[in-house]
One Martini backbone bead per residue (centre of mass of N, CA, C, O) as a GRO file, in nm:
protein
  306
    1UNK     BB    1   9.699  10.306  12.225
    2UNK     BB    2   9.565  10.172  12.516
    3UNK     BB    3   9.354   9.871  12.458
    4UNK     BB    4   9.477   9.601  12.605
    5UNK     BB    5   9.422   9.577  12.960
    6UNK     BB    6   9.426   9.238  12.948
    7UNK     BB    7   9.695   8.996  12.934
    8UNK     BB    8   9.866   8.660  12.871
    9UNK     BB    9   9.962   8.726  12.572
   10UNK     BB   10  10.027   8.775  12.257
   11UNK     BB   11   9.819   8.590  12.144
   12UNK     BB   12   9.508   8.701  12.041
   13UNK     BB   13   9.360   8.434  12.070
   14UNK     BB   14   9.424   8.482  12.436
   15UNK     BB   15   9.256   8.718  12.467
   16UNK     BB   16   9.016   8.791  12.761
   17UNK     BB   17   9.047   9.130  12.827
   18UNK     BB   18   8.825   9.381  12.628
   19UNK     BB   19   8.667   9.680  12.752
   20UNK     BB   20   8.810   9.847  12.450
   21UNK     BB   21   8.671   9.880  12.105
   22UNK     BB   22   8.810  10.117  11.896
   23UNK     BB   23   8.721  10.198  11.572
   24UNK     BB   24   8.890  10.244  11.284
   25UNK     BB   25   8.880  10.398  10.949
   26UNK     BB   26   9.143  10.266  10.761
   27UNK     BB   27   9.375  10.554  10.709
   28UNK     BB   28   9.488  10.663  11.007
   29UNK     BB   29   9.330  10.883  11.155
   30UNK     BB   30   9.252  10.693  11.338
   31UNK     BB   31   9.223  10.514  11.662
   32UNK     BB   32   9.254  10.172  11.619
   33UNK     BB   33   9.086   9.923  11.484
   34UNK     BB   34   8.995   9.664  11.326
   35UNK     BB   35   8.698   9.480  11.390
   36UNK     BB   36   8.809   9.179  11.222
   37UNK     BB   37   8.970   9.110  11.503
   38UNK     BB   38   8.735   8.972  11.654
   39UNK     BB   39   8.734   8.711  11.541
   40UNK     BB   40   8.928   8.547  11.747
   41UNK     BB   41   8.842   8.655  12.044
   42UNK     BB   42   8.657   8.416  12.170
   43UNK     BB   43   8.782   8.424  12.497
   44UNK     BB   44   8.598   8.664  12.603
   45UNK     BB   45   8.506   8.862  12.878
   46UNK     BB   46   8.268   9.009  13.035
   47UNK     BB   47   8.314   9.318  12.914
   48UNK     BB   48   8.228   9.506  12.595
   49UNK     BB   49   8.318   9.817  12.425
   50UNK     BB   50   8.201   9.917  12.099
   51UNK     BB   51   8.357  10.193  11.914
   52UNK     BB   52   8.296  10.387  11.669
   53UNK     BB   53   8.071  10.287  11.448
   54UNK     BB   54   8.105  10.569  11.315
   55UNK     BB   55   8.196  10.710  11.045
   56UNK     BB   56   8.230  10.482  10.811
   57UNK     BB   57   8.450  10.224  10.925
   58UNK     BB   58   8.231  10.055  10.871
   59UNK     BB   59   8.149   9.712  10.700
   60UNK     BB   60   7.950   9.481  10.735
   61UNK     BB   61   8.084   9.248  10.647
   62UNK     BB   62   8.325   9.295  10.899
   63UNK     BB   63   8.089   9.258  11.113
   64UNK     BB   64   8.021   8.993  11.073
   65UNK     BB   65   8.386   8.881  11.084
   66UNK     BB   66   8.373   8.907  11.396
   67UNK     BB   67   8.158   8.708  11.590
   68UNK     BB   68   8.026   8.842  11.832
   69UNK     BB   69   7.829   8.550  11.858
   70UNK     BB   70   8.105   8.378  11.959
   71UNK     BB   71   8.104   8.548  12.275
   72UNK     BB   72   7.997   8.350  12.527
   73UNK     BB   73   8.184   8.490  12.781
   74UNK     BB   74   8.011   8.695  12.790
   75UNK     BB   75   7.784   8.932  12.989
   76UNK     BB   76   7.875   9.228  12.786
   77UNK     BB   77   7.740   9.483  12.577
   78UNK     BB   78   7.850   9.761  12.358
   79UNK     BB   79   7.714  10.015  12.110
   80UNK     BB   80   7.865  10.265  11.952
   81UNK     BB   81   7.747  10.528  11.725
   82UNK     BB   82   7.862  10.751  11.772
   83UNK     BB   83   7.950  11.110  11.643
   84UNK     BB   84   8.171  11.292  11.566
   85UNK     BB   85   8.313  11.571  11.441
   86UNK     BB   86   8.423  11.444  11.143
   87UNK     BB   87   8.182  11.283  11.068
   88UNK     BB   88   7.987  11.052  10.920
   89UNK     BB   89   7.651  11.025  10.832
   90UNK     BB   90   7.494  10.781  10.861
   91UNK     BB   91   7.222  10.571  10.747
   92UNK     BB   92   7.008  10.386  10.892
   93UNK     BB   93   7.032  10.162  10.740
   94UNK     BB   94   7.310  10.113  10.797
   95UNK     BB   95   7.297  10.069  11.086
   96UNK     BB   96   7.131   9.858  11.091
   97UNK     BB   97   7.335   9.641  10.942
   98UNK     BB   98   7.524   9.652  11.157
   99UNK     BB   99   7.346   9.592  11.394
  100UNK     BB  100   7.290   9.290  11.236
  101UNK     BB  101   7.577   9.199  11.247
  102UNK     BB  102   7.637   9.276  11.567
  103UNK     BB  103   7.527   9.012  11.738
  104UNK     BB  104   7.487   8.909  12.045
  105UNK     BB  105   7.526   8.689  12.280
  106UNK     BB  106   7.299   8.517  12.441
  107UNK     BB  107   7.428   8.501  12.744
  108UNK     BB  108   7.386   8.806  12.813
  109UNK     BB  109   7.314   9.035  13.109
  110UNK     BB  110   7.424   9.280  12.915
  111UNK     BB  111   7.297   9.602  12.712
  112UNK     BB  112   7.395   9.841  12.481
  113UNK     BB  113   7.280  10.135  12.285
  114UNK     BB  114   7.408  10.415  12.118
  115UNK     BB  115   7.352  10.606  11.891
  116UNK     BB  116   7.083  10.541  11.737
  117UNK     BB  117   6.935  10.541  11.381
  118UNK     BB  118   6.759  10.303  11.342
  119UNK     BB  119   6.625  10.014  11.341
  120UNK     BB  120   6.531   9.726  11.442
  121UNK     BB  121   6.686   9.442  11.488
  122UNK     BB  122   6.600   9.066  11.433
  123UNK     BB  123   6.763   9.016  11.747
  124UNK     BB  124   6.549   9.163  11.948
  125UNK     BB  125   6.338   8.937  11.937
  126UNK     BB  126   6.504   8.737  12.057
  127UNK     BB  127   6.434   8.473  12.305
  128UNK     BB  128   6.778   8.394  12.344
  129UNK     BB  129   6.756   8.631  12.616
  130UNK     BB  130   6.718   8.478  12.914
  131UNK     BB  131   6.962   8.662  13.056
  132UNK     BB  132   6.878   8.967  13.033
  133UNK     BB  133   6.932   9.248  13.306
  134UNK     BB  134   7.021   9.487  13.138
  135UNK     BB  135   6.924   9.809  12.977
  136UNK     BB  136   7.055  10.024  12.722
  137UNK     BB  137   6.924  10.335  12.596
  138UNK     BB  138   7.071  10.595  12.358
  139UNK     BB  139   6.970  10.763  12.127
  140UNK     BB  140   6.691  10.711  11.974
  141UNK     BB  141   6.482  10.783  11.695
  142UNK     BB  142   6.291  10.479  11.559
  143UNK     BB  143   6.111  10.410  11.851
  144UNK     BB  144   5.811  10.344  11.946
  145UNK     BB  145   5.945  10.110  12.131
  146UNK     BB  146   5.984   9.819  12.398
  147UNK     BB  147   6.062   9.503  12.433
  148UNK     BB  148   5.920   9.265  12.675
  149UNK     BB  149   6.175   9.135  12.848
  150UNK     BB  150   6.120   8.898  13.118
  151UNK     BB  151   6.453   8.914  13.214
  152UNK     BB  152   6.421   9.205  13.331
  153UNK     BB  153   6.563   9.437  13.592
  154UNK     BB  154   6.654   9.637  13.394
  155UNK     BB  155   6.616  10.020  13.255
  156UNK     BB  156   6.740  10.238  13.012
  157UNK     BB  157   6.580  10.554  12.860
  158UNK     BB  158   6.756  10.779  12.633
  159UNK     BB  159   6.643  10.976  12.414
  160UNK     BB  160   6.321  10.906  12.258
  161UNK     BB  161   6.102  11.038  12.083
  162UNK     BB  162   5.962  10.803  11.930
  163UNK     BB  163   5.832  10.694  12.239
  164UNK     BB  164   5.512  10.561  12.354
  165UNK     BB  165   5.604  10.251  12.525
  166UNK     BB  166   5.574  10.040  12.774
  167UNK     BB  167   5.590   9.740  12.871
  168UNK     BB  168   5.525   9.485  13.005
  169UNK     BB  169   5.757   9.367  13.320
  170UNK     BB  170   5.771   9.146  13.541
  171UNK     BB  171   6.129   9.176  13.627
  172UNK     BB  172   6.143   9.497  13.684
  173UNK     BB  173   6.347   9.685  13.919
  174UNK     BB  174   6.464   9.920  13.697
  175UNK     BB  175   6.337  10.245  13.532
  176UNK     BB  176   6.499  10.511  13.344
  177UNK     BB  177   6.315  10.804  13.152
  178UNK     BB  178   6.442  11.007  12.930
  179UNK     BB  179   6.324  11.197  12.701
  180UNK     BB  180   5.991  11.146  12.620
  181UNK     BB  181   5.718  11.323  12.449
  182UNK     BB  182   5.544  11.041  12.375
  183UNK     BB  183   5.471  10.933  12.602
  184UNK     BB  184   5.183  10.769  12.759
  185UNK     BB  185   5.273  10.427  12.846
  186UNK     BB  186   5.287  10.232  13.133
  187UNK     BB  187   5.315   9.952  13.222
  188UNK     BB  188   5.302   9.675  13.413
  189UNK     BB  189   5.508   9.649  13.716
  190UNK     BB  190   5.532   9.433  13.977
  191UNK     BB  191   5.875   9.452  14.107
  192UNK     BB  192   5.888   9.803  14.087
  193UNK     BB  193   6.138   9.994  14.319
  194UNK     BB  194   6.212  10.198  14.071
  195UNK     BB  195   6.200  10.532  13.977
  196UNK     BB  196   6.276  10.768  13.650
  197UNK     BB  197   6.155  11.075  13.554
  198UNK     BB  198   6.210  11.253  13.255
  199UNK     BB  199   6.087  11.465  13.022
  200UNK     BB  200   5.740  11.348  12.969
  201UNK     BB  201   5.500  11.544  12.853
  202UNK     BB  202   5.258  11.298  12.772
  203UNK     BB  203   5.223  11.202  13.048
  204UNK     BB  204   4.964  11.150  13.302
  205UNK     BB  205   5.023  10.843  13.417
  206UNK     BB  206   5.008  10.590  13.540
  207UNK     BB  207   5.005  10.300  13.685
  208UNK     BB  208   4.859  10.058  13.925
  209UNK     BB  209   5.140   9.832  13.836
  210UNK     BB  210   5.261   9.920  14.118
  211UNK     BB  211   5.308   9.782  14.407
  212UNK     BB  212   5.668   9.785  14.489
  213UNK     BB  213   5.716  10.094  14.497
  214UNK     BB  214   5.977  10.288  14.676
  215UNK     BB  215   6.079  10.502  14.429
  216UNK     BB  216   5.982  10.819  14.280
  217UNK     BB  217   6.094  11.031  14.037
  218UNK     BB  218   5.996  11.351  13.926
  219UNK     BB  219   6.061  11.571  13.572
  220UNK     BB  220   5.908  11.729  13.345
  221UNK     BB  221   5.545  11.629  13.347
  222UNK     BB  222   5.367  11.789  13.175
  223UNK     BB  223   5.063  11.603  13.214
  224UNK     BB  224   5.085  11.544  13.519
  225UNK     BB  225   4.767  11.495  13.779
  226UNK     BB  226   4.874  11.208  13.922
  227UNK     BB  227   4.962  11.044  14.241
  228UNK     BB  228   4.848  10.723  14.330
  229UNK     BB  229   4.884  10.436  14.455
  230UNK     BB  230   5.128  10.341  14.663
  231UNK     BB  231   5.168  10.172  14.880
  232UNK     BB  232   5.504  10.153  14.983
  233UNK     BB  233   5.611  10.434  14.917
  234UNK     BB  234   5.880  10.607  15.072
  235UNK     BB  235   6.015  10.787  14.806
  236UNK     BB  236   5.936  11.142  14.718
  237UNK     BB  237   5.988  11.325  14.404
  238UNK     BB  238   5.875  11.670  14.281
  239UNK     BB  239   5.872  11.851  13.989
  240UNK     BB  240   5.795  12.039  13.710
  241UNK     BB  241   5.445  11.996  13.768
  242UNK     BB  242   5.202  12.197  13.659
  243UNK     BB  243   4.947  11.954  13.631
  244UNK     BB  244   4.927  11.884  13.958
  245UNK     BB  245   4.695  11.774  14.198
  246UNK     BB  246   4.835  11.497  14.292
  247UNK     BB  247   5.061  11.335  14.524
  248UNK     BB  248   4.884  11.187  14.748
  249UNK     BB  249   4.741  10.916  14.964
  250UNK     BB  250   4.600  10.681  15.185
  251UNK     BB  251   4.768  10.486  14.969
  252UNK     BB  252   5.080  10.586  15.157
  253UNK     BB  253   5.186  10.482  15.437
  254UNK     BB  254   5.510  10.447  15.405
  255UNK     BB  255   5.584  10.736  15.373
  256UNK     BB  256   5.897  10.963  15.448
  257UNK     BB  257   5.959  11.119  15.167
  258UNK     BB  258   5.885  11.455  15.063
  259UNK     BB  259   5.970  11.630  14.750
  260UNK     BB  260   5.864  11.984  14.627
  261UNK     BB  261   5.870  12.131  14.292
  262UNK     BB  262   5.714  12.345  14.083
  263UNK     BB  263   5.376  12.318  14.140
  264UNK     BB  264   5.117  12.529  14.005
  265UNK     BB  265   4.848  12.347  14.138
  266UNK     BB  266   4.929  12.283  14.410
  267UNK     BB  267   4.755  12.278  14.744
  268UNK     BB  268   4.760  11.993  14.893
  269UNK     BB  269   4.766  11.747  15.142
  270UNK     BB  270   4.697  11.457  15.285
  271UNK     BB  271   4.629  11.411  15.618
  272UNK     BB  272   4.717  11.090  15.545
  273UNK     BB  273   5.068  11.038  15.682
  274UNK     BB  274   5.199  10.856  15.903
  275UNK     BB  275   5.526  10.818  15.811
  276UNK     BB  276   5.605  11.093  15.760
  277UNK     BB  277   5.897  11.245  15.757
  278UNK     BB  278   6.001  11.419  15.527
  279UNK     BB  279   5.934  11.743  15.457
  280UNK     BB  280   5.961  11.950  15.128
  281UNK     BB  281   5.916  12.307  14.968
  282UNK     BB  282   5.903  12.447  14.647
  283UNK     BB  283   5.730  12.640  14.467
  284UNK     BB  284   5.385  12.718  14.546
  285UNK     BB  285   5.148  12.937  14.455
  286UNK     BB  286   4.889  12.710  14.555
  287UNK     BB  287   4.932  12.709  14.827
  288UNK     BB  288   4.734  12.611  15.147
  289UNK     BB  289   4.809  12.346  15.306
  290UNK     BB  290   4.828  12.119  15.569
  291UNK     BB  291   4.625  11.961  15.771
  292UNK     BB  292   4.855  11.837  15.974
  293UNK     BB  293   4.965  12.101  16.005
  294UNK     BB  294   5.082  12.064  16.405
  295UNK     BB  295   5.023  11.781  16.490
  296UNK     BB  296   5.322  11.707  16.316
  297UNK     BB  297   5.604  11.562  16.375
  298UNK     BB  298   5.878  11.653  16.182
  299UNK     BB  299   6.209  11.587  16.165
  300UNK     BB  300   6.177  11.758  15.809
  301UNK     BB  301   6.091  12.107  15.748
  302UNK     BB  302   6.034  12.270  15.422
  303UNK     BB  303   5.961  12.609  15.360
  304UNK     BB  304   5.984  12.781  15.023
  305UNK     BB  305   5.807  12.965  14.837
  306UNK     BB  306   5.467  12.878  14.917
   0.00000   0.00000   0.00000
């Protein structure tokens, strides 16, 4: 298969360009590399996803020898652990020794890590990731928390089920977190532009300390209450959340966009919101009615089995 991308040597040490490393099994059977090879490639560049790290192929000792945190050119690093069809599915344990033997180097601006099933590496607490932007997070099992990185601006985090808290981040401007029934607690983010919840259960609340937030999409939060005090917000989008009684008030003067659907408690919405052009709704079967419809007339106004 072709796996280097961009070349102009022959010679590994010269490669700089080399956006996947499909790790092989050692027997011939899977294709891809031997991660060992990674040892010389100091002078890759760019962003650099090394996958299939799961199924047995890889030994600690050789994730070592590979010194992926010496090559400081990258700015963006993917550890993908999925699982094949017929693979071996490694202990936790074992995941843990991978992740902390292939240590990202300091400088990247970008990390994913997906399909993980270990415990936080003793790297990933280290300070000195302070250009890190970026973060992707996906189908962790045994994290608890996400450790609050300060120069972060971006993060992802895709189905983890023992996820109980996200810390504050005061430099986070998006925040997309899906699947993860155990969420209770999202810390204050005041810089947080974008937010994008999508099925967690025992969510009731937001913070207060998003001050910033402009764009909100809520998904499958049935024990969330009210959406309330958010002054900026111009785009709202609430879908089947069972128990919320209270989706905008007098403190979102800027909303220009509101779609709500599946929402079986919600009865009205607050007479007093001066910008909305955009109200949509669909399946509210406990709705009342808006106090200012007919006095305020908007650009795009839809209501189906409300």
């Amino acid at each position: 298969p072709k796996v280097w991308e961009s070349f102009y040597s022959r010679r590994l040490g010269e490669v700089y360009q080399l956006k996947r490393f499909p790790v092989c099994d050692g027997k011939g059977d899977i294709s891809g590399c031997n991660i060992r090879l990674l040892k010389d490639l100091n002078k890759l560049k760019g962003y650099l996803s090394v996958e299939r790290l799961e199924g047995g192929r890889v030994k600690v000792i050789d994730a070592k020898d590979a010194h992926l945190k010496e090559k400081h050119e990258l700015i963006g690093v993917e550890l993908d652990f999925k699982v094949g069809k017929n693979d071996i599915v490694g202990s936790a344990l074992e995941q843990k020794g991978l992740l902390e033997a292939l240590e990202p180097p300091h400088g990247i601006e970008s990390l994913a890590i997906c399909d993980y099933k270990g415990e936080r590496p003793v790297w990933y607490l280290d300070t000195n990731y302070v250009d890190l932007q970026t973060l992707r997070l996906q189908c962790f099992s045994l994290w608890a928390t996400v450790i609050g990185i300060k120069s972060l601006e971006k993060l992802e985090v895709n189905t983890c089920p023992t996820l109980c808290e996200l810390p504050s981040m005061p430099m986070l401007k998006s925040l997309k977190i899906r699947s993860y029934d155990g969420l209770n607690t999202i810390g204050d983010l005041p810089n947080l532009d974008w937010l994008q919840v999508e099925g967690c259960g025992s969510l009731e609340k937001f913070s207060h300390g998003m001050p910033a937030l402009k764009w909100l999409d809520v998904y499958g939060c049935y024990k969330l209450k009210t959406l309330a005090n958010m002054p900026v917000l111009k785009w709202l989008e609430v879908r089947y959340c069972e128990r919320l009684e209270q989706v905008a008030d007098v403190h979102m003067p800027d909303l220009k966009r509101l779609w709500l659907s599946n929402l079986n408690t919600l009865k009205q919405l607050p007479a007093h919101l001066p910008s909305l052009e955009d109200l949509r709704a669909w399946n509210l079967p406990n709705w009342e009615g808006w106090p200012a419809a007919g006095s305020r007339e908007l650009a795009t106004e839809t209501f189906m089995h409300a």
